[in-house]
N, C-alpha and C positions, 0 to 999 in steps of 0.2 A: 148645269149651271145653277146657281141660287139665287133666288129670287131679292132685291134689297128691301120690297115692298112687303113681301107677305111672308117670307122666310123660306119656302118651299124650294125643292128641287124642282127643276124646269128644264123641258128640251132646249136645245141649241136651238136660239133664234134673236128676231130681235124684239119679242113681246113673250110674255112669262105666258104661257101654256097654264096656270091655276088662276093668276087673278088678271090677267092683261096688261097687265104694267111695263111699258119698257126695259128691257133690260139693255144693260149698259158693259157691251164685255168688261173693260178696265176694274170698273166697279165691282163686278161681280166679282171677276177674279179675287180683289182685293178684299171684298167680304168675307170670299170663302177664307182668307189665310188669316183677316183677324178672327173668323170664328173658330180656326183648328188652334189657334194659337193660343186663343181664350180657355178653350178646351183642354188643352195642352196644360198648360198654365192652372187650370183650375183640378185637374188630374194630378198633378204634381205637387199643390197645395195641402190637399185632402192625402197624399201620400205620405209627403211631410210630416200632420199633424199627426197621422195615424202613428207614424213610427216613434215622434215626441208622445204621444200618449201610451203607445208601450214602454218607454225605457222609464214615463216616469211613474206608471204601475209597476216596473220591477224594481224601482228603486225604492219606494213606497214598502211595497211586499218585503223587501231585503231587513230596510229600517224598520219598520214592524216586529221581523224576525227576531233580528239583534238585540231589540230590547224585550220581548218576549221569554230569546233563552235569560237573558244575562238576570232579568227578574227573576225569574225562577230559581237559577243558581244560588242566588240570595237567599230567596225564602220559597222552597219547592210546594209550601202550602199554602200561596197565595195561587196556584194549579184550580182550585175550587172557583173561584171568580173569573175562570178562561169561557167564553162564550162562541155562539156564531161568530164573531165579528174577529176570532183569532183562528179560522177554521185553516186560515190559508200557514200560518206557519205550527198547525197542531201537524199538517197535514205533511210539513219539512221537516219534524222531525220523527213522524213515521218514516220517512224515506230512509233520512242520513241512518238512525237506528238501524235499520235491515239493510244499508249499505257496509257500516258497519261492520257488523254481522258476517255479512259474506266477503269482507274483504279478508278479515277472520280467518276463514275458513281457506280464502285463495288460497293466504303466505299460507296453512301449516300445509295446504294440497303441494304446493311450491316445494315447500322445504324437506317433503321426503326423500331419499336419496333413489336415485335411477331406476325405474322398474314400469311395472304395468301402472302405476299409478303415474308417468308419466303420459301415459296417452289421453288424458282429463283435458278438453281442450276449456279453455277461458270460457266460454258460455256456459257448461257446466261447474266449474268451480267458481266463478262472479254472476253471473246473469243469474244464474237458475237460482241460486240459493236467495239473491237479493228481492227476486221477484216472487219467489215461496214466504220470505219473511215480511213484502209488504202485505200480502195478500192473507197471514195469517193476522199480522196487525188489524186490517181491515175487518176481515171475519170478526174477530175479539170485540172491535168498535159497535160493530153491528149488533152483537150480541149485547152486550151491555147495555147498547139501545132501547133492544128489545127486553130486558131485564126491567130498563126504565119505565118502560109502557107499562108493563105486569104490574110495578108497583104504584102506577098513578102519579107520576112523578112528571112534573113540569118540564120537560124537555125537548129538545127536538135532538135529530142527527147532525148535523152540523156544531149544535153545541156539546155532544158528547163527544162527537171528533176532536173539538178542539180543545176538553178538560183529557179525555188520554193523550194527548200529543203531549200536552202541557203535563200531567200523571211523569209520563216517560221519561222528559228532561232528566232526572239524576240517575234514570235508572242506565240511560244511554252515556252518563259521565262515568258510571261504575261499571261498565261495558269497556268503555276505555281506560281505564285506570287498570281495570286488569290485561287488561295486551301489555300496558305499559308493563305492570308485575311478571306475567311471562317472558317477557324477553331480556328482564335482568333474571330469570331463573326461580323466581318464587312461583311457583308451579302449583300450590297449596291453594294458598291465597288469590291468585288468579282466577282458578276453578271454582272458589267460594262466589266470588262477586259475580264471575259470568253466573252460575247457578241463583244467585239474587237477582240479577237482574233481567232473565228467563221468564222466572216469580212475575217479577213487576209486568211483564207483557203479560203471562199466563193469567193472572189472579188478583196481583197489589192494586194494579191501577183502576179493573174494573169496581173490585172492594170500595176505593175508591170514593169513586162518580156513584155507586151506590148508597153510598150512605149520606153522602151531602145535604139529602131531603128526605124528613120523615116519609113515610110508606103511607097510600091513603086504598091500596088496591091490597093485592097478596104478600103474602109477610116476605120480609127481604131474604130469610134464614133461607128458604127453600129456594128464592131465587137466585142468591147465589151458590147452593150447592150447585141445581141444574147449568150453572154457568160455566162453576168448575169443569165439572162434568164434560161439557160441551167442547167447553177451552182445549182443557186437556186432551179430547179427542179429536179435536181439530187439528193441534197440535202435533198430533200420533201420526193421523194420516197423512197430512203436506210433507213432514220428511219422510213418510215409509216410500210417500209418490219420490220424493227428492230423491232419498239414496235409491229404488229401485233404476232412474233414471241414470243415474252414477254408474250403476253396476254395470247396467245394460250397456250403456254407453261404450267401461271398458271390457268389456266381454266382446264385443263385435269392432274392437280395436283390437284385441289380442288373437280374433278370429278370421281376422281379416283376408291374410293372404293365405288358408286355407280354403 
């Protein structure tokens, strides 16, 4: 039972077992169901508010976004004045960029015609490639970061995440402008822009956010070779890991029922 006087749980009786107070069955009972109700009620409130306070961070984050790309599109070199406070959609269009990317790569896995190359299940041809190209974006980010530091440069991580996201914008519009080229047959011209646009993850973008601010540490020239450098090797290993995983993959599909 609960007590009306002191609040406490109480044996069954007709005096409260904590402070001595009469308990009153009716009462009691009745307390107990406004306070589960209250509980109830105030569980369900907090529930409520929680779920109105996410939909309207993501609509917040969306609105943000939308004017972020659509800026950019405009004038890709207003990208310099992107800070921490655009981390969250520097940080969406790493993603769509290396979604992209491997969705890319699904349709031409797709479009080969009937063979061992059909045994590539969806996680290898979408998952793997998209999660090797966030994670090569990411590396790059970092580096660049750490480019920044070398050179005594005002910055943190969050704000270099969110000037290469911002960097990225046309390079991810000329990422798709060449799909668009390949599938009407300019096959040239396609491979030019994917090739640019490569660039801009590898090297354009860090270039970039490097040069933004004069240098008060080690001269920029050497920090980004070693960038290059790094880039590109970064670069080397994620897909030698990716295709080796490909291989592997169809080798012990083609090996299977032996």
């Amino acid at each position: 039972m609960h007590c009306p006087s002191c609040g406490q749980q109480s044996a069954e009786g007709k005096f409260c077992t904590n402070c001595g107070s009469e308990l009153i069955p009716g009462n009691t009972d009745k307390n107990e169901t406004e306070l589960v109700n209250s509980q109830t009620a105030a569980y369900t409130h907090d529930s409520h508010n929680a779920d109105n306070n996410a939909s309207e961070k993501l609509k917040t984050i969306g609105a943000n976004f939308g004017h972020f790309c659509s800026t950019l599109f405009k004038n890709p070199s207003i990208a310099k004045k992107a800070n921490h406070t655009d981390v969250s959609s520097g940080v969406i269009v790493i993603a769509l960029f290396a979604l992209l990317i491997a969705l890319s790569y699904h349709f031409v896995i797709q479009s080969i015609p009937a063979g061992f190359f059909m045994n590539v299940s969806l996680i290898d041809s979408l998952f793997l490639p998209f999660i090797v190209f966030i994670l090569l974006q990411l590396l790059i980010a970092g580096l660049t970061f750490a480019g920044s530091k070398l050179a005594a440069q005002a910055v943190t991580f969050p704000d270099v995440l969110a000037k290469y996201g911002a960097y990225l914008v046309p390079f991810a519009l000329l990422y798709a402008i060449a799909l668009v080229f390949s599938l009407i047959g300019l096959s040239v011209l396609a491979g030019l822009l994917i090739f640019i646009s490569i660039l801009g993850i590898l090297i354009i973008a860090p270039t970039f956010i490097l040069m933004e601010q004069p240098p008060e540490g080690l001269d920029r020239i050497y920090i980004l070779l070693g960038l290059y450098m790094l880039a590109i090797l970064g670069f080397g290993i994620l897909t030698q890991a990716f295709a080796e995983s490909i291989v592997g993959n169809i080798m012990n599909a083609m090996f299977r029922g032996y």
